[in-house]
BAZA-716690 format. One line per 3 residues: number of its first residue (from 1); their letters; for each residue y, z negated, x negated of N, C-alpha, C. Coordinates in Angstrom, 2 decimals, always signed. Layout:
<recs>
NUM) a) Y/Z/X/Y/Z/X/Y/Z/X  ...
</recs>
This chain:
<recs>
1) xxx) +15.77/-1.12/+13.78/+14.94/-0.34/+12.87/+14.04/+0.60/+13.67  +13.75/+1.63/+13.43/+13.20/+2.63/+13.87/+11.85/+3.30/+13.31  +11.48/+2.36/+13.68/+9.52/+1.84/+12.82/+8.91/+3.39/+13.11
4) xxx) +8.76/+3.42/+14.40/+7.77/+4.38/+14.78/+8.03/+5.74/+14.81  +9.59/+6.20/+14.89/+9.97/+7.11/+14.69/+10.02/+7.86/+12.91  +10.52/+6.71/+12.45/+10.28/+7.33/+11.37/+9.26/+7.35/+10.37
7) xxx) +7.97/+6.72/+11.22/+6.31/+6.61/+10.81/+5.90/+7.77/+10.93  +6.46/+8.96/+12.46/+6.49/+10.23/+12.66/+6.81/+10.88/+11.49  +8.23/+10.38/+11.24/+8.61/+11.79/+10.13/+7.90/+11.54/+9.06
10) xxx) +7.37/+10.58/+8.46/+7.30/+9.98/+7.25/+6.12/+11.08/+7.17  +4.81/+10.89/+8.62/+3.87/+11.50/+8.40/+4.12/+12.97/+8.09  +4.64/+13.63/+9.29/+5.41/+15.27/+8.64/+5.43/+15.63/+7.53
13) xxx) +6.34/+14.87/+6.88/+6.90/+15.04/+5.45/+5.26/+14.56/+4.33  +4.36/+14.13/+4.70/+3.31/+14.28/+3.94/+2.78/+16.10/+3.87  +3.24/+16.52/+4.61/+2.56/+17.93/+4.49/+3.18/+18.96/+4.06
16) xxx) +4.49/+18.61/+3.28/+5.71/+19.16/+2.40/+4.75/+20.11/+1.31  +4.93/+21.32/+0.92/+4.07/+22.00/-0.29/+4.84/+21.57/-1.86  +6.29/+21.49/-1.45/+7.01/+21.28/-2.34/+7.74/+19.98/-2.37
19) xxx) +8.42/+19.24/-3.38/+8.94/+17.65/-3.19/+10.34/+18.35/-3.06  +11.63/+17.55/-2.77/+12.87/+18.00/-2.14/+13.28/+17.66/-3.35  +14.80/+18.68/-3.47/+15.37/+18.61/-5.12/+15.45/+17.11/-5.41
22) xxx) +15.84/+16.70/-6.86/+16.03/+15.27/-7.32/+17.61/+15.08/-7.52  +18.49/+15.82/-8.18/+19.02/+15.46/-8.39/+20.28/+15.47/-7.15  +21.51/+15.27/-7.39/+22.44/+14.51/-6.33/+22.82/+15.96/-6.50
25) xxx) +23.56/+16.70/-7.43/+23.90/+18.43/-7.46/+23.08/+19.26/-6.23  +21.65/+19.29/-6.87/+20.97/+19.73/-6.22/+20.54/+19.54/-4.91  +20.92/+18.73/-4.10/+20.16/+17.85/-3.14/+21.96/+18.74/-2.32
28) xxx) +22.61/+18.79/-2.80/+24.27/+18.70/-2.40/+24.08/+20.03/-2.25  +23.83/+21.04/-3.09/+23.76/+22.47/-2.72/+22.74/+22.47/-1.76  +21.55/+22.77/-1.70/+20.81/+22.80/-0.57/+21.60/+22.79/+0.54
31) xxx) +22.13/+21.46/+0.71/+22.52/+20.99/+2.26/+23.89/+22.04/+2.59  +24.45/+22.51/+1.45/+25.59/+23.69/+1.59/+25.38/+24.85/+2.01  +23.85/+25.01/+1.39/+23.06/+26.37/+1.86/+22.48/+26.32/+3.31
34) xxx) +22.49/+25.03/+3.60/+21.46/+25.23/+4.90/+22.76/+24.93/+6.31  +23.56/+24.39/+5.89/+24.87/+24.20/+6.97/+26.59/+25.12/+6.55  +26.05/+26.17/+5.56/+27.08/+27.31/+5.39/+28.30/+26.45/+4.70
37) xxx) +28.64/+25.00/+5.23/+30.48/+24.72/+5.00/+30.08/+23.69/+4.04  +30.83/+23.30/+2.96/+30.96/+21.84/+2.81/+31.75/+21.30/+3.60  +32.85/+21.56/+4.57/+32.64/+20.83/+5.39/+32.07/+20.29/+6.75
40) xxx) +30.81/+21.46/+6.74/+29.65/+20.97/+7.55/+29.04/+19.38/+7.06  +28.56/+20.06/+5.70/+28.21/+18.95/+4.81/+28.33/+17.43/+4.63  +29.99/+17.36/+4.91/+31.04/+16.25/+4.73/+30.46/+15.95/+5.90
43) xxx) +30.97/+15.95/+7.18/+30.87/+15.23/+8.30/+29.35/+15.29/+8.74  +28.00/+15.90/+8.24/+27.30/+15.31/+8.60/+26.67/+14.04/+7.84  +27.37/+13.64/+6.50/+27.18/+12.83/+5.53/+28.24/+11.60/+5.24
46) xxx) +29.36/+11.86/+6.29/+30.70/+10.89/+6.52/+31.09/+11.12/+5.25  +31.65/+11.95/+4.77/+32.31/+11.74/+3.44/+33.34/+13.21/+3.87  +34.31/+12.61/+2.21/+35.13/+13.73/+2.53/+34.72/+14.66/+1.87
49) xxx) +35.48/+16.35/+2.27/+34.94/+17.73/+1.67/+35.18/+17.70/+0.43  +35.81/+16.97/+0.07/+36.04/+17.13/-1.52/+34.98/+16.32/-2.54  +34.92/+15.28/-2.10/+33.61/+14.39/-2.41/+32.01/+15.40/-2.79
52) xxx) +31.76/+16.38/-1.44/+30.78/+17.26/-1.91/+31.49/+17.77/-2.46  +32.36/+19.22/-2.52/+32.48/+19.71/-3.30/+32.57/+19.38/-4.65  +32.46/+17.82/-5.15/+32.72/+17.56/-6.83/+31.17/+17.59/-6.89
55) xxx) +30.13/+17.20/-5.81/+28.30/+17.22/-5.79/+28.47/+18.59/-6.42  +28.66/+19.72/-5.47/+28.24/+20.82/-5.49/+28.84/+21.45/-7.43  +29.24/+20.64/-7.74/+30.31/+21.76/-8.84/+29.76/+20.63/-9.99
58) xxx) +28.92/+19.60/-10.32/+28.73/+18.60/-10.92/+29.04/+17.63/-11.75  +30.70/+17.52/-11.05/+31.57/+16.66/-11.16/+31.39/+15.12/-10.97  +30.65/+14.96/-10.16/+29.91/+13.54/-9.31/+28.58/+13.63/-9.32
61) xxx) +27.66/+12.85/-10.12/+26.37/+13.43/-10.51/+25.33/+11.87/-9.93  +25.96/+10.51/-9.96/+25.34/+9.71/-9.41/+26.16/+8.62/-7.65  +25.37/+9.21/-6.99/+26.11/+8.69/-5.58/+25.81/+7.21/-5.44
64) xxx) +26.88/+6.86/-4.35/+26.40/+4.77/-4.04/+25.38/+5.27/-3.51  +24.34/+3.70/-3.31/+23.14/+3.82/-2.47/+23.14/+4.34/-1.32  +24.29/+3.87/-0.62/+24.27/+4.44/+0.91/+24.45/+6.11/+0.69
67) xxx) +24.66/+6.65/+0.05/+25.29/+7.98/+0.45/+24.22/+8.54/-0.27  +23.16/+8.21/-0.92/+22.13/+8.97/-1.66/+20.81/+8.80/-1.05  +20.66/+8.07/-0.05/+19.86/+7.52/+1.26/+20.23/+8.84/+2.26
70) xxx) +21.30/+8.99/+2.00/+22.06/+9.63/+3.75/+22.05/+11.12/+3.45  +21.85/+11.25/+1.78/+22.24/+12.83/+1.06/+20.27/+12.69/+1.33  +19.56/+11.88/+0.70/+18.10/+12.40/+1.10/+17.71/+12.37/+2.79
73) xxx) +17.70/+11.57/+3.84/+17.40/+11.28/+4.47/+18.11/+13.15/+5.72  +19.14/+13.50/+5.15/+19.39/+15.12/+5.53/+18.83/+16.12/+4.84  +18.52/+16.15/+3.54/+17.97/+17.24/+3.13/+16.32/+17.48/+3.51
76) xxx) +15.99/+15.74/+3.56/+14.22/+16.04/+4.47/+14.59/+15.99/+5.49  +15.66/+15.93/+6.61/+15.24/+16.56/+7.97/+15.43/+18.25/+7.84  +15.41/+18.62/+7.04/+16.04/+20.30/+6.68/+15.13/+20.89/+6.28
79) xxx) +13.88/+19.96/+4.95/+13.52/+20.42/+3.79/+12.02/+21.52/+4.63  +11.55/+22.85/+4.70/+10.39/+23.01/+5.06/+10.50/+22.84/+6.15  +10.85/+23.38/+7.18/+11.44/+23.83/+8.99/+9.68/+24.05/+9.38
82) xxx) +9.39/+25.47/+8.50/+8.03/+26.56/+8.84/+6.85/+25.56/+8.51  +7.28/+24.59/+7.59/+5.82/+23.66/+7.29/+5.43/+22.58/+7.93  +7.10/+22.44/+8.43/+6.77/+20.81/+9.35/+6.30/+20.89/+10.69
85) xxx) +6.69/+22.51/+11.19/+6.53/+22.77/+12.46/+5.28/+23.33/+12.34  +4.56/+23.81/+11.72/+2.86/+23.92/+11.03/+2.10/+22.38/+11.56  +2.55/+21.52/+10.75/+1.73/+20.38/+11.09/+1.99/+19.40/+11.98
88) xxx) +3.75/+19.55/+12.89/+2.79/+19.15/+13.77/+2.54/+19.89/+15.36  +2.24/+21.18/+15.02/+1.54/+21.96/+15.74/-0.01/+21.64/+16.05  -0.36/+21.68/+14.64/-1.91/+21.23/+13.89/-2.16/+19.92/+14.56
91) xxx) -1.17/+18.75/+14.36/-1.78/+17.74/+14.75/-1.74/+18.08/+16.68  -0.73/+18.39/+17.50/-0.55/+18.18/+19.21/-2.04/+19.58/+19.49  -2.60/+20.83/+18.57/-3.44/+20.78/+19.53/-4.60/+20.93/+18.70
94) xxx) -4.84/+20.74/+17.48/-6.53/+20.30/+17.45/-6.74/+18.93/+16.66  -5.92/+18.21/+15.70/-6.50/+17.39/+15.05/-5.77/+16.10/+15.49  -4.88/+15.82/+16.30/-3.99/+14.72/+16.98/-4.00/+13.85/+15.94
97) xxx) -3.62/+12.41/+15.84/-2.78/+11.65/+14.91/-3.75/+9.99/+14.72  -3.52/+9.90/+13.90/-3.86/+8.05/+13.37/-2.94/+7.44/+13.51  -2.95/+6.33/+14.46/-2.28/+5.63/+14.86/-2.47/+4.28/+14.01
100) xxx) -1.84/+3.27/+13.04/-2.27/+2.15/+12.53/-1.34/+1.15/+12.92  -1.50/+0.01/+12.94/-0.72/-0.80/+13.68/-0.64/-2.44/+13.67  +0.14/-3.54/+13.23/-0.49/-4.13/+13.72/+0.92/-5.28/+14.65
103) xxx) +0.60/-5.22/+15.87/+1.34/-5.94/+17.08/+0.73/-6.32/+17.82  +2.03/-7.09/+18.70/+1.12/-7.71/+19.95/+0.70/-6.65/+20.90  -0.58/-7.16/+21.40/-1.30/-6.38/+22.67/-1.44/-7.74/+23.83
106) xxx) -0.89/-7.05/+25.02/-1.19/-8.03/+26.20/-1.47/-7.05/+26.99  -1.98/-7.72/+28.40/-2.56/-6.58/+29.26/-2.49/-7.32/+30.74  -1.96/-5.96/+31.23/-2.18/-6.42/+32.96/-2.95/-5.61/+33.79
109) xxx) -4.54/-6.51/+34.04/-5.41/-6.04/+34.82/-6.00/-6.26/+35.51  -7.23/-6.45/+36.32/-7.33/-7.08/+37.93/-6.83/-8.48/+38.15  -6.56/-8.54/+39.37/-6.10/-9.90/+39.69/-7.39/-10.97/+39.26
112) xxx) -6.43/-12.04/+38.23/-7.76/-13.15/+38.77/-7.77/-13.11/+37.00  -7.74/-12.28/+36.36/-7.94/-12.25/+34.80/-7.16/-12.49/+33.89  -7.62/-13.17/+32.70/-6.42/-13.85/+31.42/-6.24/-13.23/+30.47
115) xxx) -5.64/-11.93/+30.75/-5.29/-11.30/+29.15/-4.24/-11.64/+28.22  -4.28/-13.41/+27.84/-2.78/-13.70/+27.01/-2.55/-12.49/+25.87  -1.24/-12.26/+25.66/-0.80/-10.96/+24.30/-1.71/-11.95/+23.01
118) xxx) -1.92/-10.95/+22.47/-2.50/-11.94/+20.62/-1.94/-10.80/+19.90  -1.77/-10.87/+18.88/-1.35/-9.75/+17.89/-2.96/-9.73/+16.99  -2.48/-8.04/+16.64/-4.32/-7.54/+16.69/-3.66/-6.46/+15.64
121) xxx) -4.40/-5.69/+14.95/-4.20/-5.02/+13.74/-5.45/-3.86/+14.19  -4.92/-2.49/+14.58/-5.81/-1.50/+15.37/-5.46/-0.01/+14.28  -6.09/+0.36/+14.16/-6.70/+1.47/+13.34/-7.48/+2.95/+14.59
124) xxx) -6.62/+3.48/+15.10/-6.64/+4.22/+15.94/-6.65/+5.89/+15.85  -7.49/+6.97/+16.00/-7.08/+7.88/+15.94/-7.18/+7.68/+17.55  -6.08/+9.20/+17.99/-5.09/+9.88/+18.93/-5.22/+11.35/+19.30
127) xxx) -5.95/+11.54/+20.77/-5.88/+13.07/+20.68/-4.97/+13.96/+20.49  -4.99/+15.09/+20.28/-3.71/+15.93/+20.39/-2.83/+16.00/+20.86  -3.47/+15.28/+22.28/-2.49/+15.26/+23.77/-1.51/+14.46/+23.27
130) xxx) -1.66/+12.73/+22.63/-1.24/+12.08/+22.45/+0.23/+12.39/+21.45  -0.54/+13.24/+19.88/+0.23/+13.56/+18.94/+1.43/+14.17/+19.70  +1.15/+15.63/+20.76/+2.11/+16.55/+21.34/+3.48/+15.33/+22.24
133) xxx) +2.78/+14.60/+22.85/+3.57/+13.68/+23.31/+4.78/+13.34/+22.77  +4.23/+12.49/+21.58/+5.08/+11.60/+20.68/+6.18/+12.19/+20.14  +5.70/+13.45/+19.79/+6.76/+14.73/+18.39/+7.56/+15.16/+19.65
136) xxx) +6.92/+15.49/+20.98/+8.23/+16.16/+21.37/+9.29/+15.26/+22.16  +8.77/+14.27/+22.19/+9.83/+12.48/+22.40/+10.29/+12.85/+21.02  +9.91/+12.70/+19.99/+10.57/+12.30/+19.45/+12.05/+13.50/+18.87
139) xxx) +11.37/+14.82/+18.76/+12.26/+15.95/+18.81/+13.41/+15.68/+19.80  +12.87/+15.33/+21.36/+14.24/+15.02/+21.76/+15.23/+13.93/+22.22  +14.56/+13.29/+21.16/+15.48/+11.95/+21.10/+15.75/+10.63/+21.57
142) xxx) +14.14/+10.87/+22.07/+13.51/+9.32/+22.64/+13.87/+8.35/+21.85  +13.76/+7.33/+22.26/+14.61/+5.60/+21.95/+13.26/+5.00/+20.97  +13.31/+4.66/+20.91/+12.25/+3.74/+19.85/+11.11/+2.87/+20.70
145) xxx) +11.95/+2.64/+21.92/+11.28/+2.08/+22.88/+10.14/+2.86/+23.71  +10.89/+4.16/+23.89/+10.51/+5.42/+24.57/+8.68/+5.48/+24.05  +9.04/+5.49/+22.52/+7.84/+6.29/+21.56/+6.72/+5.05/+21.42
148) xxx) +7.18/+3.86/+21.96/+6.56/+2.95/+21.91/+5.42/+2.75/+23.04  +6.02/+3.24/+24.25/+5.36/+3.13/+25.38/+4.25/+4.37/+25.57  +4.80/+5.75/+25.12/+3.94/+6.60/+24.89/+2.87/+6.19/+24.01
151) xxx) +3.12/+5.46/+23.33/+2.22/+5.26/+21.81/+1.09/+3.96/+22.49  +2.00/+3.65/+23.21/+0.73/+2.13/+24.14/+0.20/+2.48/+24.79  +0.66/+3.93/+25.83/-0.64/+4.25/+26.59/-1.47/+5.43/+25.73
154) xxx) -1.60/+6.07/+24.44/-2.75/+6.58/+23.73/-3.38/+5.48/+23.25  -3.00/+4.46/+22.99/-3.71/+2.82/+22.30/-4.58/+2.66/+23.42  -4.24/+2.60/+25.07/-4.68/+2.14/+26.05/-6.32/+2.67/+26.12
157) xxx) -5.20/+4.26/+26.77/-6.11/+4.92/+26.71/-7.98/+5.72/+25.77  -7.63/+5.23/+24.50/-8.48/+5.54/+23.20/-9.32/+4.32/+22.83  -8.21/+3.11/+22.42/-9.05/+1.97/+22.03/-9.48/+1.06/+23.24
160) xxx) -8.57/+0.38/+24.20/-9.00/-0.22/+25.20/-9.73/+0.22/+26.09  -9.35/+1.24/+26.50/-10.19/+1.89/+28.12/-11.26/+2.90/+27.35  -11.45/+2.99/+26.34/-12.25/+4.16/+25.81/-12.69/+4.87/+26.05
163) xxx) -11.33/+6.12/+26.50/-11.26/+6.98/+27.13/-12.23/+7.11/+28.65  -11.93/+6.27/+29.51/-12.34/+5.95/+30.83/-13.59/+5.54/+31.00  -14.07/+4.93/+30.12/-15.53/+4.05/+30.27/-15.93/+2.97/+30.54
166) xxx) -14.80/+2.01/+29.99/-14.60/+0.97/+30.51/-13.41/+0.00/+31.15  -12.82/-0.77/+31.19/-11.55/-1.48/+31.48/-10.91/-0.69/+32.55  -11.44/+0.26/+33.71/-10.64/+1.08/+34.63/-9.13/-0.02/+34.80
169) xxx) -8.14/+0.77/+34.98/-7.08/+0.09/+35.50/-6.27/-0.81/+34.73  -7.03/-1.07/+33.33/-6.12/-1.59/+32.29/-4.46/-1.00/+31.63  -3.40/-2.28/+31.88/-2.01/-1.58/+31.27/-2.00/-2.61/+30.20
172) xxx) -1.74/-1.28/+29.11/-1.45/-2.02/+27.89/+0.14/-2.42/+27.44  +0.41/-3.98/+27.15/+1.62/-4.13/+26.57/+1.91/-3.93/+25.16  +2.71/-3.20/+24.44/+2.82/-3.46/+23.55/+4.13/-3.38/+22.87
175) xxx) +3.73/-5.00/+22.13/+5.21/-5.68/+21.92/+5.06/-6.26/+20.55  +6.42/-6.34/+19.85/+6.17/-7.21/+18.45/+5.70/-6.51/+17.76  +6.16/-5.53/+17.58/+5.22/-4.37/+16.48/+5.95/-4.99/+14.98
178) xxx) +5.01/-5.22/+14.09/+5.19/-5.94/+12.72/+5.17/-4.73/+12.01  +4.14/-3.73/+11.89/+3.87/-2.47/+11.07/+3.55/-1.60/+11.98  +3.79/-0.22/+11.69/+3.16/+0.90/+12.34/+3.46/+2.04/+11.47
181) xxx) +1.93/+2.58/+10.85/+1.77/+3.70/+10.35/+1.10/+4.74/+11.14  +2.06/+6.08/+10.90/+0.90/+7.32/+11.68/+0.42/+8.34/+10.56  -0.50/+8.71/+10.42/-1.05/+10.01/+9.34/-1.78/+10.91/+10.55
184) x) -1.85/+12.21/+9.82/-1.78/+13.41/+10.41/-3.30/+14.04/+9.84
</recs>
């Protein structure tokens, strides 16, 4: 599952002006308009060209679950290009991101000290630096793991070390992520 990545988009897609068509027709044209072929369409949706084309012509008006998941889950990576790339512009350089969370935190820091992991529930905003980080991992296709580690050292850095005041030299683990929400 791909918690944190798609905590990213989820947030994005809060800053939509408009909601993405409803119906399965509609949702089917769009994606015709924005990839020229139905059989662009088809293979980015595993189905066959004819299958859309009965979407597009409203022949086939209610899809299985999986394929009406897979028909939304493409039309919002599509929906509002100019708006999504607006916010998170907005968030990497002036208003950076809320990080919410709740997982394990462990830590490795001077010799001699007991930081066992506990799972902790952190409510974090994130500078810009942080936000720019994450979006462009995640634009190019960082692992889940990837966005995780970036995301532990803005945790580190913000909530633990607060922002270099205290804990010098603290590494944050973070593991067991149960929830993770980001807002913008």
């Amino acid at each position: 599952m791909d918690q944190l990545g798609d905590s990213l988009d989820r947030a994005v897609e809060q800053a939509f002006t408009r909601p993405i068509p409803k119906s399965a027709q509609a949702q089917m044209k769009y994606l015709v308009r924005q990839l020229k072929t139905t059989r662009a369409v088809a293979q980015a949706l595993g189905v066959s060209q004819r299958t859309v084309e009965r979407y597009v012509v409203g022949k086939l008006k209610r899809p299985r679950k999986d394929l009406a998941a897979r028909i939304e889950r493409e039309v919002k990576k599509r929906w509002q290009p100019q708006i999504r790339a607006k916010a998170k512009k907005k968030a990497a350089t002036t208003d950076g991101i809320v990080v919410s969370t709740r997982a394990r935190f462990g830590f490795t820091a001077a010799p001699g000290t007991t930081d066992d992991a506990r799972v902790r529930h952190i409510t974090q905003a994130l500078s810009p630096r942080w936000a720019e980080r994450l979006f462009a991992a995640r634009d190019q296709g960082a692992t889940e793991g990837q966005l995780l580690k970036i995301a532990a050292q803005g945790l580190g850095e913000h909530y633990f070390r607060d922002n270099g005041r205290r804990a010098d030299g603290l590494l944050v683990e973070f593991t067991d992520v149960e929830e993770i929400e980001i807002g913008l």
